[in-house]
C-alpha beads as a LAMMPS data file, in Angstrom:
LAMMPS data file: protein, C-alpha beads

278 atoms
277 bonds

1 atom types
1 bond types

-500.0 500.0 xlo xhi
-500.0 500.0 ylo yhi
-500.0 500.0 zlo zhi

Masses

1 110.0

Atoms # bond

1 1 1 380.894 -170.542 189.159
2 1 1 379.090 -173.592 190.353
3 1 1 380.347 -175.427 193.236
4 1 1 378.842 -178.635 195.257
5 1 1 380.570 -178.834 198.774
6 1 1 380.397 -182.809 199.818
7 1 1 381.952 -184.675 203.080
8 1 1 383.532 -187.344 203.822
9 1 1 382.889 -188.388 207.038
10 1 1 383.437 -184.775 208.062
11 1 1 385.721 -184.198 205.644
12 1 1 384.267 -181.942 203.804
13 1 1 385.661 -179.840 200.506
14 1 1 384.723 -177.433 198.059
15 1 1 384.114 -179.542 194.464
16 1 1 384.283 -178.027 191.093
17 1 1 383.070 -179.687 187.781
18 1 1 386.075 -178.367 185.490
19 1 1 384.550 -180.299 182.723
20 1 1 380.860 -177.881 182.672
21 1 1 383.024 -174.556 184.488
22 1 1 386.600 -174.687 183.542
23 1 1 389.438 -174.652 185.055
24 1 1 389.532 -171.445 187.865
25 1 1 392.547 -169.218 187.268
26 1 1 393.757 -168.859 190.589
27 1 1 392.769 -172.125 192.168
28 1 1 395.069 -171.310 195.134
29 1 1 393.662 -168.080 196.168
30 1 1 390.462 -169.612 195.186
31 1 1 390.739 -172.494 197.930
32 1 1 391.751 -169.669 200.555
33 1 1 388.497 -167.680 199.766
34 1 1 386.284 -170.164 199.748
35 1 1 387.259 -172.341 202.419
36 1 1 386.678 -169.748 205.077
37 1 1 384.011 -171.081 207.340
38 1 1 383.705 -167.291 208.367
39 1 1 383.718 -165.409 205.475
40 1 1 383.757 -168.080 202.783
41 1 1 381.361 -171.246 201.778
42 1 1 383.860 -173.041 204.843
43 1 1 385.847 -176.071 204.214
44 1 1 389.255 -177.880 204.272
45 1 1 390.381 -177.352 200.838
46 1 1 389.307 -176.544 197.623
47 1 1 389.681 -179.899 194.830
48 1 1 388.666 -179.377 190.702
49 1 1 387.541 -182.273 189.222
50 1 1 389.470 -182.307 186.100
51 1 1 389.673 -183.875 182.453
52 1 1 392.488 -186.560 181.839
53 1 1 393.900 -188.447 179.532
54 1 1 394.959 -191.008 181.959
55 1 1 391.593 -191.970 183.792
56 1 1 388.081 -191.221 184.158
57 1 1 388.720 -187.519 185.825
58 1 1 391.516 -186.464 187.945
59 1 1 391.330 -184.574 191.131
60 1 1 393.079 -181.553 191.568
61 1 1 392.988 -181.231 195.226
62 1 1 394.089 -177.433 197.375
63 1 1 394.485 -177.023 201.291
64 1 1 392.422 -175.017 202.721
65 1 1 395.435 -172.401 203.072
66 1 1 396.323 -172.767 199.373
67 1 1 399.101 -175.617 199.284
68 1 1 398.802 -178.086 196.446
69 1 1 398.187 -181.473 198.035
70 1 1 398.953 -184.859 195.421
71 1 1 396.506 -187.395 197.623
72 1 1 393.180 -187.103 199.756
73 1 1 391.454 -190.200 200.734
74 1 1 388.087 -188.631 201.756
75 1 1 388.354 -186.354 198.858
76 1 1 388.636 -189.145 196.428
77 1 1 385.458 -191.461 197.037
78 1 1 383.425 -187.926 196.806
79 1 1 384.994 -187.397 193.808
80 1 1 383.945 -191.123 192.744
81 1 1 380.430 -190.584 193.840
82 1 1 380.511 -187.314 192.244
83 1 1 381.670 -188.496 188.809
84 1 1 379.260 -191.409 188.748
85 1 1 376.058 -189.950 189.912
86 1 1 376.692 -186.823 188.052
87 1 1 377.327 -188.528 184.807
88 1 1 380.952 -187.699 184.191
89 1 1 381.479 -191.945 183.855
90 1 1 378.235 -194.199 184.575
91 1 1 381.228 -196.920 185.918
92 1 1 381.375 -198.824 189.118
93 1 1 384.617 -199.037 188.736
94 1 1 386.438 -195.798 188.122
95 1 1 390.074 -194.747 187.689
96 1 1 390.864 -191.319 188.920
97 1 1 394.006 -189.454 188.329
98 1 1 395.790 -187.801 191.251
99 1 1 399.136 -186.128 191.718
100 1 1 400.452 -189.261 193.053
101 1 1 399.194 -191.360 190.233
102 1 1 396.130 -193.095 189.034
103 1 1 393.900 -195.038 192.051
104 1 1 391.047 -197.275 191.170
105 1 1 387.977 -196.940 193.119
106 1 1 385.294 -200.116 193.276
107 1 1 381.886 -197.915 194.348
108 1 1 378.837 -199.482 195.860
109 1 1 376.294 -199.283 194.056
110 1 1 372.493 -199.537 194.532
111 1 1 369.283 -197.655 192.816
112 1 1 371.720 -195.409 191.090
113 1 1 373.177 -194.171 194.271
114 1 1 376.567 -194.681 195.735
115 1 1 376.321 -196.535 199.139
116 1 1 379.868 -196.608 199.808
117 1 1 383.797 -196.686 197.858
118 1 1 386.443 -199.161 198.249
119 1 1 389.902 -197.286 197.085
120 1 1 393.177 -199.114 196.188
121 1 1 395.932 -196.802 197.674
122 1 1 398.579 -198.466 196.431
123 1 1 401.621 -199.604 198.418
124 1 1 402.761 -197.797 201.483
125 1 1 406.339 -195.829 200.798
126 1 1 408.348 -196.575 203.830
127 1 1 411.424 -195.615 202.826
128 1 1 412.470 -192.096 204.591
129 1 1 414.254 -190.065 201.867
130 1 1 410.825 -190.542 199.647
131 1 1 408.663 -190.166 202.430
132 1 1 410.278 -187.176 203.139
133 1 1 411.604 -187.522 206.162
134 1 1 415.418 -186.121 207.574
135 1 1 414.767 -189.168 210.327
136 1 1 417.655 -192.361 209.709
137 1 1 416.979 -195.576 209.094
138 1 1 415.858 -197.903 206.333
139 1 1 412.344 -197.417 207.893
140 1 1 411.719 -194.921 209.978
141 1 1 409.178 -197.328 213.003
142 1 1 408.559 -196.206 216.430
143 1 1 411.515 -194.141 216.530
144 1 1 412.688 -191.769 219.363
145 1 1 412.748 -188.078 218.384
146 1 1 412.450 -184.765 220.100
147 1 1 409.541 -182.578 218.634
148 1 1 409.191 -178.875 220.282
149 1 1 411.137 -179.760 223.077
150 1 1 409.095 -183.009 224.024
151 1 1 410.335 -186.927 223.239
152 1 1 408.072 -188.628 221.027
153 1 1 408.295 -192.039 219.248
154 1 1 407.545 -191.922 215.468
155 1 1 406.630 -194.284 212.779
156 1 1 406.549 -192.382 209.406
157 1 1 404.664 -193.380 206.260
158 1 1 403.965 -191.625 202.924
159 1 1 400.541 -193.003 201.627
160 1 1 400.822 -190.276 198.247
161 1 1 401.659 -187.185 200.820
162 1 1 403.332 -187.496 204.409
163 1 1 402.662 -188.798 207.276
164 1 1 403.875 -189.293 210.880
165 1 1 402.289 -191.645 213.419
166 1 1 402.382 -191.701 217.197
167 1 1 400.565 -193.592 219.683
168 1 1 399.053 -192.173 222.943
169 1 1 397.279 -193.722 226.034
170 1 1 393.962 -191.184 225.066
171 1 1 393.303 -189.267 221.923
172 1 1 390.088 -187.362 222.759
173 1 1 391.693 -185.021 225.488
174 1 1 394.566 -183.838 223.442
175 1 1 395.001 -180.661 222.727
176 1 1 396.005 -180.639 219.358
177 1 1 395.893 -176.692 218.480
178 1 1 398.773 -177.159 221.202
179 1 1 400.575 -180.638 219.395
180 1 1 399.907 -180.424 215.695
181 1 1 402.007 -177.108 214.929
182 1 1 405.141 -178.798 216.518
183 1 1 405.152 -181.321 213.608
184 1 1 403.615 -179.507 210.530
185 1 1 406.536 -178.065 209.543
186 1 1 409.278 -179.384 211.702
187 1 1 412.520 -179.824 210.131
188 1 1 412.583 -183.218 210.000
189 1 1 410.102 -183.404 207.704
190 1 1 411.157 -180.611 204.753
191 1 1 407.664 -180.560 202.825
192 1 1 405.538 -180.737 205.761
193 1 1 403.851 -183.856 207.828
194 1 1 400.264 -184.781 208.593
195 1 1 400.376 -186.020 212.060
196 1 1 398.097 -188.668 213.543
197 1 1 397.793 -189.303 216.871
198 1 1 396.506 -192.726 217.862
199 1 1 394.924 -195.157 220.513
200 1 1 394.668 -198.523 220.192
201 1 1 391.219 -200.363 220.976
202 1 1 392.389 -203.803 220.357
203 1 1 394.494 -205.136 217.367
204 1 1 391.544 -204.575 214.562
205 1 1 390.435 -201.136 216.330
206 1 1 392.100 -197.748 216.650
207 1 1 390.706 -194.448 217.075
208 1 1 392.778 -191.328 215.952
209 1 1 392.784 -187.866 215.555
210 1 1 394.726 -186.062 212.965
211 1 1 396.267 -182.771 212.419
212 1 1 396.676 -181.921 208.652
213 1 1 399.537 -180.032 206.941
214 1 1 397.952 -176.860 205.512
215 1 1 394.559 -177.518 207.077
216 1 1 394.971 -177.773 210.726
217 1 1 392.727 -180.526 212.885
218 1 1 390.455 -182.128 210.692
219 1 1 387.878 -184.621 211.420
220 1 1 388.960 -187.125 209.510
221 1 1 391.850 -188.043 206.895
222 1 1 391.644 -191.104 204.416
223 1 1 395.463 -191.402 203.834
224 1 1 395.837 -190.757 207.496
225 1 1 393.844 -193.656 208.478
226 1 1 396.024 -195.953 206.054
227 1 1 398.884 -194.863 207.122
228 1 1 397.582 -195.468 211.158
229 1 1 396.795 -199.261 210.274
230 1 1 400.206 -199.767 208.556
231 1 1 401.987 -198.094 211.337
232 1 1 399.996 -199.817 213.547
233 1 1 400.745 -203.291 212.240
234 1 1 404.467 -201.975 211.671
235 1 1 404.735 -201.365 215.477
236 1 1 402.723 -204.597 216.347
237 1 1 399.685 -203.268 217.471
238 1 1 397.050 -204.107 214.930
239 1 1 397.150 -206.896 212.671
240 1 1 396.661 -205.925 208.671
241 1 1 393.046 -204.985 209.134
242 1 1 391.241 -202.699 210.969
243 1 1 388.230 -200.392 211.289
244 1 1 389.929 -196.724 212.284
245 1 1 387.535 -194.168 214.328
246 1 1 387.709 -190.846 213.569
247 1 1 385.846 -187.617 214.744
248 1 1 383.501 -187.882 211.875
249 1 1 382.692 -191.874 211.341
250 1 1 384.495 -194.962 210.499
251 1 1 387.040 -196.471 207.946
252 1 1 387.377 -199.816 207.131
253 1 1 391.380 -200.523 206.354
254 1 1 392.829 -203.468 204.722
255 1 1 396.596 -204.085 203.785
256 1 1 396.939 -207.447 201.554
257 1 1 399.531 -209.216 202.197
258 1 1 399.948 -210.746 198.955
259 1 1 400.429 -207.152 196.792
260 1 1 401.419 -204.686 199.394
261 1 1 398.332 -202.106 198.704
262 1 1 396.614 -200.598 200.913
263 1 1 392.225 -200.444 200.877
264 1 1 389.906 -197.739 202.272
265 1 1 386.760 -198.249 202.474
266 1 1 384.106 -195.297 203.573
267 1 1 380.921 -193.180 203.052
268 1 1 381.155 -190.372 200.743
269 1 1 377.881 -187.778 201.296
270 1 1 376.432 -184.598 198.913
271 1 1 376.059 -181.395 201.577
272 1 1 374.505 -179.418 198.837
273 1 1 375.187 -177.237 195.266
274 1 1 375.863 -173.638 195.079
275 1 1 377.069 -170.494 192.556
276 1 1 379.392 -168.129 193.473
277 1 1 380.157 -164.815 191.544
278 1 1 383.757 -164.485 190.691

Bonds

1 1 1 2
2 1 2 3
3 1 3 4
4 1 4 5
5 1 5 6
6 1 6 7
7 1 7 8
8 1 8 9
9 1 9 10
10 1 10 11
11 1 11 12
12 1 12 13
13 1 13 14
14 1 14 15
15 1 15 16
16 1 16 17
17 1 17 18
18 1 18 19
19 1 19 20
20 1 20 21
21 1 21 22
22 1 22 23
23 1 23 24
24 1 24 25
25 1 25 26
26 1 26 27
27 1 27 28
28 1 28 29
29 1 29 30
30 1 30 31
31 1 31 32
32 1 32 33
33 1 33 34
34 1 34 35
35 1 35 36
36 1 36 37
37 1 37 38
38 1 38 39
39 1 39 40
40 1 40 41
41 1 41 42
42 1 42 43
43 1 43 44
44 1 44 45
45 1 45 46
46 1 46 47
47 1 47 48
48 1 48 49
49 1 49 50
50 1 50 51
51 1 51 52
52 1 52 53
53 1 53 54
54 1 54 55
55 1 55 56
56 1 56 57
57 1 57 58
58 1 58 59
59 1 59 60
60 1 60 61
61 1 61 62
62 1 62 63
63 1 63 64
64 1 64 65
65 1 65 66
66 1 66 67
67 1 67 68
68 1 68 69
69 1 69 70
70 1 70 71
71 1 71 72
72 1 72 73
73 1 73 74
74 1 74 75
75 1 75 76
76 1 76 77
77 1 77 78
78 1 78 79
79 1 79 80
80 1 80 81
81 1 81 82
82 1 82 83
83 1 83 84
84 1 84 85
85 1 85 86
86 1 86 87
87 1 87 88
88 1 88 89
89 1 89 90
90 1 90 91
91 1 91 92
92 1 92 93
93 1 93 94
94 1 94 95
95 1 95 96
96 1 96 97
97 1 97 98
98 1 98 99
99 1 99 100
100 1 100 101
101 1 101 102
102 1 102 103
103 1 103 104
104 1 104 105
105 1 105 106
106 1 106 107
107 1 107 108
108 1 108 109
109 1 109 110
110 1 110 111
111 1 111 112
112 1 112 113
113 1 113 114
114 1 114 115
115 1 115 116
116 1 116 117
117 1 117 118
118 1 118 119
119 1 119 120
120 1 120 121
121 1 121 122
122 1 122 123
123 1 123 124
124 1 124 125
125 1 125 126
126 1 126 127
127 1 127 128
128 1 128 129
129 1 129 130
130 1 130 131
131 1 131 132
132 1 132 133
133 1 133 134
134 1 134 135
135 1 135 136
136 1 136 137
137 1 137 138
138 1 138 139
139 1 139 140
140 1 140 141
141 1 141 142
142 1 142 143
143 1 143 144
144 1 144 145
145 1 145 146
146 1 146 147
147 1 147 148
148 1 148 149
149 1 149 150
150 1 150 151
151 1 151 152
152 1 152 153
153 1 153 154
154 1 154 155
155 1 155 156
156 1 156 157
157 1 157 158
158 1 158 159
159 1 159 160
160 1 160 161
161 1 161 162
162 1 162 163
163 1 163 164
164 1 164 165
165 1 165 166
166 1 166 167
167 1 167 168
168 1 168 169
169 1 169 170
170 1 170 171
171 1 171 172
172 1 172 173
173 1 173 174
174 1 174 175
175 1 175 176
176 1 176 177
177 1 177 178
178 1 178 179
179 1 179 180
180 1 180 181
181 1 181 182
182 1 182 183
183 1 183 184
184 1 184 185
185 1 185 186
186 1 186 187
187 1 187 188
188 1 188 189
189 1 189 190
190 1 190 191
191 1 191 192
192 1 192 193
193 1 193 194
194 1 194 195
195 1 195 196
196 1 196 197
197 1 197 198
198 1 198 199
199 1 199 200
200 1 200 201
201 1 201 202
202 1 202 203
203 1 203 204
204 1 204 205
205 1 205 206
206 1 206 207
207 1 207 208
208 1 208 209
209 1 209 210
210 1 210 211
211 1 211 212
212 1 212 213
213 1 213 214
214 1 214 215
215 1 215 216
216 1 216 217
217 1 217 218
218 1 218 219
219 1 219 220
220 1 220 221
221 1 221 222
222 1 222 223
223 1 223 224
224 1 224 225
225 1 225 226
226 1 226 227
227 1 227 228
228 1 228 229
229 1 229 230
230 1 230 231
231 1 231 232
232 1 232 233
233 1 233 234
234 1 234 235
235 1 235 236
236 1 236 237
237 1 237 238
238 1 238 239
239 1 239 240
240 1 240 241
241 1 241 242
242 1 242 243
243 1 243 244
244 1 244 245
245 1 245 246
246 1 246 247
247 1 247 248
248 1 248 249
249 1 249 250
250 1 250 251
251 1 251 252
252 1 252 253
253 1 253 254
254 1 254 255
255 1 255 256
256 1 256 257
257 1 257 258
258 1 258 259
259 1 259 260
260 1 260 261
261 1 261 262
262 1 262 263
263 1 263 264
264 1 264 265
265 1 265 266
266 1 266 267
267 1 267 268
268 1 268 269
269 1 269 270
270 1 270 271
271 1 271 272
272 1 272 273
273 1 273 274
274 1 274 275
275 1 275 276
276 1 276 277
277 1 277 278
């Protein structure tokens, strides 16, 4: 089976061209295997770049421990660059299909190569029972709750797949092998939370770390950056635009006013092709 492995700003997956290989028959067990950075080509997750009737390719995206996750914002503009530069659809503007429904990505295009991808996200779900969350509330914003013994205030946003924001004084000496676990799969979230834990720069800069359900740390997340700025602005920290550090590079965030949705923009980067023997 042929594989390319690409990153987005250090978020890096395991790509397979379904249209040229096929559909894998185990693509859990497949992500597990593969994503092994000791044993295995090493990644977070495992996504198949699918046929469709409903855009230009859909990505079929797997956690590195074999969960089925609907939304990836990193993993989406390399699947944009992917499916333009490798012929799938010769379109600067592609729709791709996802497990929580079709996104349109404007890519940046010059001498045939992608420079960059601006994704519409779509509106942020704030609304706790289709977040999921168990916290009450219309909205669930900077909101006092005890995780592993410890008081924390959460804002909660689901941006296509969960998340939970929570500001801190410093990110970089966290210890989040020590943090993340506590939320993952806490109760009070009953299909499991990505957690992003977040300084504020100034209101149109915040740097975050994140610690991703079924993945562990990772260095960066594309939802988890959208859902940072609209937590952010939520909690009146930020205004509705922002550039977000994370460990591997920069997004550029946007949410409009006038619609609601949400806009990522970022790099999306080729590490290199390989074959594998099944």
């Amino acid at each position: 089976m042929r594989f390319t492995k690409m990153q987005g700003i250090g978020n890096d997956y395991i790509y397979v061209n379904c249209f040229a290989e096929g559909v894998p028959a185990d693509p859990a067990a497949l992500s597990r295997r593969l994503s092994d950075r000791h044993f295995g080509v090493g990644s977070d997750g495992l996504i198949l770049i699918r046929p469709t009737e409903n855009g230009d390719a859909m990505m079929d995206l797997y956690n590195a421990d074999g969960s089925r996750a609907m939304m990836c914002g990193n993993g989406i503009r390399c699947v944009g660059r992917y499916v333009y530069e490798r012929g799938i659809a010769r379109k600067e503007t592609l729709r791709i299909d996802t497990l929580s429904g079709v996104k349109t990505l404007r890519l940046d295009v010059k001498d045939g190569a992608v420079r960059s991808i601006e994704v519409d996200m779509g509106e942020p779900v704030l609304e706790p029972a289709r977040i999921p969350t168990l916290l009450p509330g219309e909205r669930v914003v900077a909101q006092p709750a005890e995780i592993g013994g410890e008081r924390f205030e959460l804002t909660c946003v689901s941006m296509g797949n969960p998340h939970c924001v929570l500001f801190v004084e410093e990110v970089d000496s966290l210890d989040l092998q020590s943090l993340g676990p506590r939320f993952e799969w806490n109760p009070l979230f009953p299909e499991g939370v990505n957690t992003e834990f977040v300084q504020v720069i100034s209101g149109h800069e915040l740097r975050m770390r994140v610690w991703e359900r079924g993945s562990g740390e990772t260095w960066a997340c594309g939802t988890g950056a959208c859902a940072t700025l609209v937590a952010a602005h939520l909690c009146g920290k930020a205004g509705r635009s922002a550039t977000v550090h994370l460990r591997g590079g920069d997004l550029e965030i946007c949410w409009r006013e006038d619609d609601g949705h949400v806009l990522m923009r970022g790099p999306a980067e080729f590490v290199f092709d390989g074959e594998i023997d099944l």
